[in-house]
C-alpha positions as CSV (number, residue, x, y, z in Angstrom):
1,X,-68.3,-44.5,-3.2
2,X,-70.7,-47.0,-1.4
3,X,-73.7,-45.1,0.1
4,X,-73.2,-46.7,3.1
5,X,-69.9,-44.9,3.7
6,X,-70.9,-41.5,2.4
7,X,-73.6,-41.5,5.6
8,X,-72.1,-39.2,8.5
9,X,-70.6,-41.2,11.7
10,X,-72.9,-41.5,14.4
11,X,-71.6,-40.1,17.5
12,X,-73.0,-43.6,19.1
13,X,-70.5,-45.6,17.0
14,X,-67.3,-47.0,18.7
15,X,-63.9,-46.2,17.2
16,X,-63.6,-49.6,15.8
17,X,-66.9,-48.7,13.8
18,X,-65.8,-45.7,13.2
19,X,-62.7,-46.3,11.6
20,X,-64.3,-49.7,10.0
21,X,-66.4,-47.1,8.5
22,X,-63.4,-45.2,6.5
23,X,-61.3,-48.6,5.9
24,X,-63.8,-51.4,5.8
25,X,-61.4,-54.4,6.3
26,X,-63.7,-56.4,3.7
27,X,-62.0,-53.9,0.5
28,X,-58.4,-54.9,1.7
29,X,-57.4,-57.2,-1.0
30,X,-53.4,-56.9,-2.0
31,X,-54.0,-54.7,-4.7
32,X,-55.8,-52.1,-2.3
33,X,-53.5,-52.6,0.0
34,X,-50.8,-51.6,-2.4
35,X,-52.7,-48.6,-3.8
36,X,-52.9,-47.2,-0.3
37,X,-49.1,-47.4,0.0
38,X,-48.7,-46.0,-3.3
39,X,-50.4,-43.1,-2.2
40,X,-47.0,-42.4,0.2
41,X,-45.0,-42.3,-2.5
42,X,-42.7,-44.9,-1.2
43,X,-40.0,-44.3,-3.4
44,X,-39.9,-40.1,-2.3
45,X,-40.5,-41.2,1.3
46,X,-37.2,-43.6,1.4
47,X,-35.8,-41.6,0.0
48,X,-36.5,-39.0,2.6
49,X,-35.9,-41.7,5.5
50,X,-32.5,-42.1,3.9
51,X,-31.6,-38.5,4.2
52,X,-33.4,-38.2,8.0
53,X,-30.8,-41.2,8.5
54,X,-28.1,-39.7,7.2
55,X,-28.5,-36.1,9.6
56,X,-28.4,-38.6,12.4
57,X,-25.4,-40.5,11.7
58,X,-23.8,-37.6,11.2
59,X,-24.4,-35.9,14.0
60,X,-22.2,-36.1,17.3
61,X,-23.5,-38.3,19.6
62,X,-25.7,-41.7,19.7
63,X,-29.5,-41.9,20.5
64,X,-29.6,-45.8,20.3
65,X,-31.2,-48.4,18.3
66,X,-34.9,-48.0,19.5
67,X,-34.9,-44.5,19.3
68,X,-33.5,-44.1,16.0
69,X,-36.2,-47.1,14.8
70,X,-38.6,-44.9,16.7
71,X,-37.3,-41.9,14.6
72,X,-37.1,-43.2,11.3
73,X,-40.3,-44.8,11.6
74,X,-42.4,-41.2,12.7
75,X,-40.7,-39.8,9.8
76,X,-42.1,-42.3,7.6
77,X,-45.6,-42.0,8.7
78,X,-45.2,-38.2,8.6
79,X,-43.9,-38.0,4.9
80,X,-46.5,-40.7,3.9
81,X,-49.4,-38.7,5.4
82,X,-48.1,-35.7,3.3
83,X,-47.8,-37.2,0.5
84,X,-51.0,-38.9,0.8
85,X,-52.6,-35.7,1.5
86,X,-51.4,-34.2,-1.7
87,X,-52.6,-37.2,-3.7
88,X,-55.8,-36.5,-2.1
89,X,-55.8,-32.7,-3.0
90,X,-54.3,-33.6,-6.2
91,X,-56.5,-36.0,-7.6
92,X,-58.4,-34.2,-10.1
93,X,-55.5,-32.7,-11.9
94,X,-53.6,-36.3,-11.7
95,X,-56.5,-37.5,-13.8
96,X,-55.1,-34.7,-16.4
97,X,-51.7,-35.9,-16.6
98,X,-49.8,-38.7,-18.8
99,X,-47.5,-39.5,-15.6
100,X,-50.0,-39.4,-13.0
101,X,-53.5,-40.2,-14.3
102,X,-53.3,-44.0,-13.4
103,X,-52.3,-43.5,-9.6
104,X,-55.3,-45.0,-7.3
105,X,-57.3,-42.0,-7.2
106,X,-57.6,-40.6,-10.5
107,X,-57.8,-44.4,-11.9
108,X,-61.0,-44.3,-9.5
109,X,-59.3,-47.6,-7.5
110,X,-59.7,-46.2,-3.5
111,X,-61.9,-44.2,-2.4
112,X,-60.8,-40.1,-2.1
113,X,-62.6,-40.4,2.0
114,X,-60.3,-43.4,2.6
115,X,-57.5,-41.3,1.3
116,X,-58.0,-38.4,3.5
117,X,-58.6,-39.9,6.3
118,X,-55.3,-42.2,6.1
119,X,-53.6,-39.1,5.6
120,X,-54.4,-37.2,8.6
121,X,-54.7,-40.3,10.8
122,X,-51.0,-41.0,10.3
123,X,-50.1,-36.9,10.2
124,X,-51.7,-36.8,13.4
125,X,-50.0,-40.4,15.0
126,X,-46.6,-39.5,14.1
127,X,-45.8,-35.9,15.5
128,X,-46.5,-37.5,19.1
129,X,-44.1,-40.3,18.1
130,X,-41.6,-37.7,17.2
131,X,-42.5,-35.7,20.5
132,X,-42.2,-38.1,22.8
133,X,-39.7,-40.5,21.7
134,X,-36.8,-38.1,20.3
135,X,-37.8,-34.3,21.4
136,X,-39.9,-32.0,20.8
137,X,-37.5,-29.9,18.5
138,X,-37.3,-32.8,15.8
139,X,-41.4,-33.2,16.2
140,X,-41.9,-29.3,15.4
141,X,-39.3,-29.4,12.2
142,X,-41.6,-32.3,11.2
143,X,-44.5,-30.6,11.7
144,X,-43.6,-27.3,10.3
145,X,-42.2,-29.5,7.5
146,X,-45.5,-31.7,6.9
147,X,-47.7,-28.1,7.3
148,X,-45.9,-26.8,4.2
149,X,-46.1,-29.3,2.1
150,X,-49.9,-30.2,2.7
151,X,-51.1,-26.9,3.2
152,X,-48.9,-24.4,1.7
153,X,-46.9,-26.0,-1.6
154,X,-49.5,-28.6,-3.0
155,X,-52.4,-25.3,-3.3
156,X,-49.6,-22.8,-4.7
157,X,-48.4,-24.8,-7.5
158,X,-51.3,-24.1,-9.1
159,X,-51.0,-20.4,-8.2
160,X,-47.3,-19.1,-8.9
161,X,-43.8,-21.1,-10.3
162,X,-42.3,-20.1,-7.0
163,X,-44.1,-22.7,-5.4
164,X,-41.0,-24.2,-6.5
165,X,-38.8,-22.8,-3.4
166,X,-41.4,-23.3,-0.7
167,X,-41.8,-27.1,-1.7
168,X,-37.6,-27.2,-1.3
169,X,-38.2,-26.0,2.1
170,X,-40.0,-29.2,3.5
171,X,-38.0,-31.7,1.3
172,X,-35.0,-30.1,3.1
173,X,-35.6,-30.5,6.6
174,X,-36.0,-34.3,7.3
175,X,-31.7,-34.7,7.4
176,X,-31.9,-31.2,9.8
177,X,-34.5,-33.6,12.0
178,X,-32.1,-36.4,12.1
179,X,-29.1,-33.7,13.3
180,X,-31.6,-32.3,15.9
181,X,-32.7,-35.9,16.9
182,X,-29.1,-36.9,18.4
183,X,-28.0,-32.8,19.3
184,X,-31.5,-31.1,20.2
185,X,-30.2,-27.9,18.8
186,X,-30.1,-26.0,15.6
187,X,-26.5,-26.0,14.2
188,X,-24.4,-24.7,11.1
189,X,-23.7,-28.2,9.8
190,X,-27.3,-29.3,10.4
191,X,-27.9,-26.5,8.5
192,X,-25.3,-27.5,5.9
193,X,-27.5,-30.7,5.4
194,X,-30.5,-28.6,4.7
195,X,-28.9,-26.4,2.3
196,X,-27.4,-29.2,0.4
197,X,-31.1,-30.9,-0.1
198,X,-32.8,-27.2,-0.6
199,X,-30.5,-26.3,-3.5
200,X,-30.7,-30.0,-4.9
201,X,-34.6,-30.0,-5.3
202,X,-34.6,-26.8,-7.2
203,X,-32.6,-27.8,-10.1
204,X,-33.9,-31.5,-9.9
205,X,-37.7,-30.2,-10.1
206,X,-36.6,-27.6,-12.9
207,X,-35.3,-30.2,-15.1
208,X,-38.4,-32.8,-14.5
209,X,-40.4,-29.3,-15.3
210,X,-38.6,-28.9,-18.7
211,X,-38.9,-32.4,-19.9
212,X,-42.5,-32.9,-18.8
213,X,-43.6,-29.2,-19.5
214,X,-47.1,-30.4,-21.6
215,X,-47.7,-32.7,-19.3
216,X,-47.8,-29.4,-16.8
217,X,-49.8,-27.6,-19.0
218,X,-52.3,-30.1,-19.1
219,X,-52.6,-30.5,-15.5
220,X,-52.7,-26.4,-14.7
221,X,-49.7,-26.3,-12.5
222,X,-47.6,-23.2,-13.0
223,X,-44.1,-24.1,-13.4
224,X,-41.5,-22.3,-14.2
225,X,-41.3,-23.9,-17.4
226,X,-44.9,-23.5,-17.9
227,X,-45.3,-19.9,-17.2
228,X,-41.7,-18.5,-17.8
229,X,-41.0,-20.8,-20.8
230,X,-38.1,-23.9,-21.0
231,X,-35.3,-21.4,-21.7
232,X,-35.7,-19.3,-18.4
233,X,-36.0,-22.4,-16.3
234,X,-33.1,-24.0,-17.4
235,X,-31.3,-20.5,-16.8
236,X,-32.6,-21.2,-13.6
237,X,-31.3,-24.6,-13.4
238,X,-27.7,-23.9,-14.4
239,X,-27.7,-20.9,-11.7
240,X,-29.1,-22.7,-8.5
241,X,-26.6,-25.8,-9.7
242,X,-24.0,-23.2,-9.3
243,X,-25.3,-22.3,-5.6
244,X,-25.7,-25.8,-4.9
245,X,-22.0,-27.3,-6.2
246,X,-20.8,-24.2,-4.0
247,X,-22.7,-25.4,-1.0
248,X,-21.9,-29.0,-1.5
249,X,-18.4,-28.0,-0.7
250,X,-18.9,-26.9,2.6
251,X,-18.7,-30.0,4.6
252,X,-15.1,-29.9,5.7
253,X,-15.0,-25.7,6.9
254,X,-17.7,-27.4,9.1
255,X,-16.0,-29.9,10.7
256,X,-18.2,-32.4,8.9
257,X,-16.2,-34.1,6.5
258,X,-12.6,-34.3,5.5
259,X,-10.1,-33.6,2.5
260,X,-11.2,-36.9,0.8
261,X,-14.9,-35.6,0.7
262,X,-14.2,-32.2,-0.6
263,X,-12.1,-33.8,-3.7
264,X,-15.2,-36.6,-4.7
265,X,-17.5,-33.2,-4.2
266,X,-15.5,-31.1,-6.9
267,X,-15.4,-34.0,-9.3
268,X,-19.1,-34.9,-8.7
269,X,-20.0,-30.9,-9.0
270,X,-17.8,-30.4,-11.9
271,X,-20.3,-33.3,-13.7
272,X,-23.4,-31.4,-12.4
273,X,-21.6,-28.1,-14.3
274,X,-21.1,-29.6,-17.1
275,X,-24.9,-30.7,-17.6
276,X,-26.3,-27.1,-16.4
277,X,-24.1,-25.0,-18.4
278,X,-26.5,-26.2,-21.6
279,X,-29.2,-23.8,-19.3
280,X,-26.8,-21.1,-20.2
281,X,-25.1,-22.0,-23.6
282,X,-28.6,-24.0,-24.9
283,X,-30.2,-25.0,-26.7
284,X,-32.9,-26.2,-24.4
285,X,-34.2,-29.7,-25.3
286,X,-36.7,-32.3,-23.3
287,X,-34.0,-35.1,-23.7
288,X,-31.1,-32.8,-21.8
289,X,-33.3,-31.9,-19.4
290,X,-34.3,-35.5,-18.6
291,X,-30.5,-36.5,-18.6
292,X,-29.9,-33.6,-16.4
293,X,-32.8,-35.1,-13.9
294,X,-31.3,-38.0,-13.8
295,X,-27.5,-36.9,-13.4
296,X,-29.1,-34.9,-10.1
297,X,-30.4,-38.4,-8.5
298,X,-26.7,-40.1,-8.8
299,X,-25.0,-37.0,-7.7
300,X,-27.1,-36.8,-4.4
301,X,-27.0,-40.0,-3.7
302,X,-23.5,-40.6,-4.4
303,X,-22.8,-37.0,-2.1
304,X,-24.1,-38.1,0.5
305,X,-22.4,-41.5,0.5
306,X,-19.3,-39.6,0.3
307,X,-20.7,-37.4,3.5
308,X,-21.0,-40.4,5.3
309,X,-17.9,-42.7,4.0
310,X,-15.3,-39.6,4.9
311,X,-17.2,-38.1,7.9
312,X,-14.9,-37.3,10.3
């Protein structure tokens, strides 16, 4: 850190100098300026955009083109100061890791002050955003969804597996925020779309836990596989892909989707099956698991273009 920056902030200094002070424009060459993207996560945080979309066009009713740019854009500063903050909180255990040690602040490339600070500065911009431009529901899913992954998942995974469930928690409410965004109330199918990302993430994150367990160990985090060994998370896995496949077929008791949904769900879930019954039958192996991981990622993603293709 330059000792100029680690001085404390005059209360006589503008808020130009102040925030000149935490992101001196002079360090903003291209490659900084990518590290500090890279600290959202920009491949999670589409992702999550994506599903916040998807709750919205799903949902009865229209809130226009400005609003929804207005939504989609709160919830991208909201999951990128999240993330941000759990690089930040993060950064000495990334250091420990094969798959995270060269992110920009183990690899020493920004600052850990400059990280923090973008963190909350975009936390703190994007709930009023939220507030005032869609309602105030959608801003408090956001925020209850942005408190629990900063301050409540990121300190328990190195405490208990289950830290596993509350992450699936915040990862599941952006496509409840885009139902709430167009209705302003809490509904069954809204809470269809949350079920269908809470159950995904726990067998996703249980196969990524299997495949990458030393690279766990290493870092100190208790996962399941970790703590309760490969062969009990992937028991794990194969009963929550149960729970979700169930779920997934939901959508047209709900009003949501129609006939032509429900038949590409059952074919899609009968895949997910037939991957997470090796959880069951074994035996338990880092290349399954891996394959399983990435099974998860086409099923979602070709669920929830299914959702919106038949949507009724």
């Amino acid at each position: 850190m330059n000792p100029a920056q680690s001085q404390p902030i005059s209360s006589s200094l503008s808020v130009s100098d102040a925030v000149a002070a935490v992101f001196p424009v002079g360090t903003f060459s291209t490659a900084t300026i990518r590290d500090l993207l890279d600290l959202g996560k920009p491949r999670i945080t589409s992702m999550v955009v994506f599903t916040t979309a998807m709750g919205l066009w799903l949902a009865p009713g229209s809130i226009g083109a400005a609003r929804t740019a207005l939504l989609l854009f709160g919830t991208t500063l909201l999951v990128g100061s999240a993330n941000t903050l759990n690089c930040w909180y993060e950064r000495e255990t990334d250091g420990l890791m094969v798959r995270t040690r060269n992110r920009p602040l183990p690899a020493g490339r920004l600052d850990p002050l400059t990280a923090l600070a973008l963190g909350i500065f975009c936390g703190v911009f994007a709930i009023p955003i939220l507030a005032i431009a869609i309602n105030p529901l959608t801003a408090l899913l956001g925020a209850i969804a942005h408190a629990t992954y900063a301050l409540v998942y990121t300190p328990l995974k190195r405490i208990s597996p289950w830290a596993l469930e509350v992450g699936a928690i915040p990862g599941a409410i952006p496509p409840l925020m885009g139902w709430t965004a167009a209705t302003g109330a809490l509904s069954l199918p809204g809470w269809f779309l949350f079920g269908i990302l809470f159950f995904w993430q726990i067998p996703h994150f249980l196969a990524i836990a299997i495949y990458l367990e030393d690279d766990y160990r290493r870092g100190g985090f208790k996962v399941f596989s970790v703590e309760r060994g490969p062969v009990t998370a992937a028991r794990w896995l194969a009963f929550y892909t149960v729970t979700l496949v169930a779920v997934s077929l939901l959508a047209q008791p709900l009003g949501l989707a129609g006939f032509a949904y429900t038949a590409a769900a059952a074919v899609l879930g009968v895949g997910f099956l037939w991957f997470a019954k090796r959880g069951v039958t074994g035996p338990v192996e880092g290349a399954w698991a891996r394959r399983t991981m990435l099974y998860s990622i086409a099923w979602l993603t070709a669920l929830m273009l299914a959702l919106v293709a038949f949507a009724r």
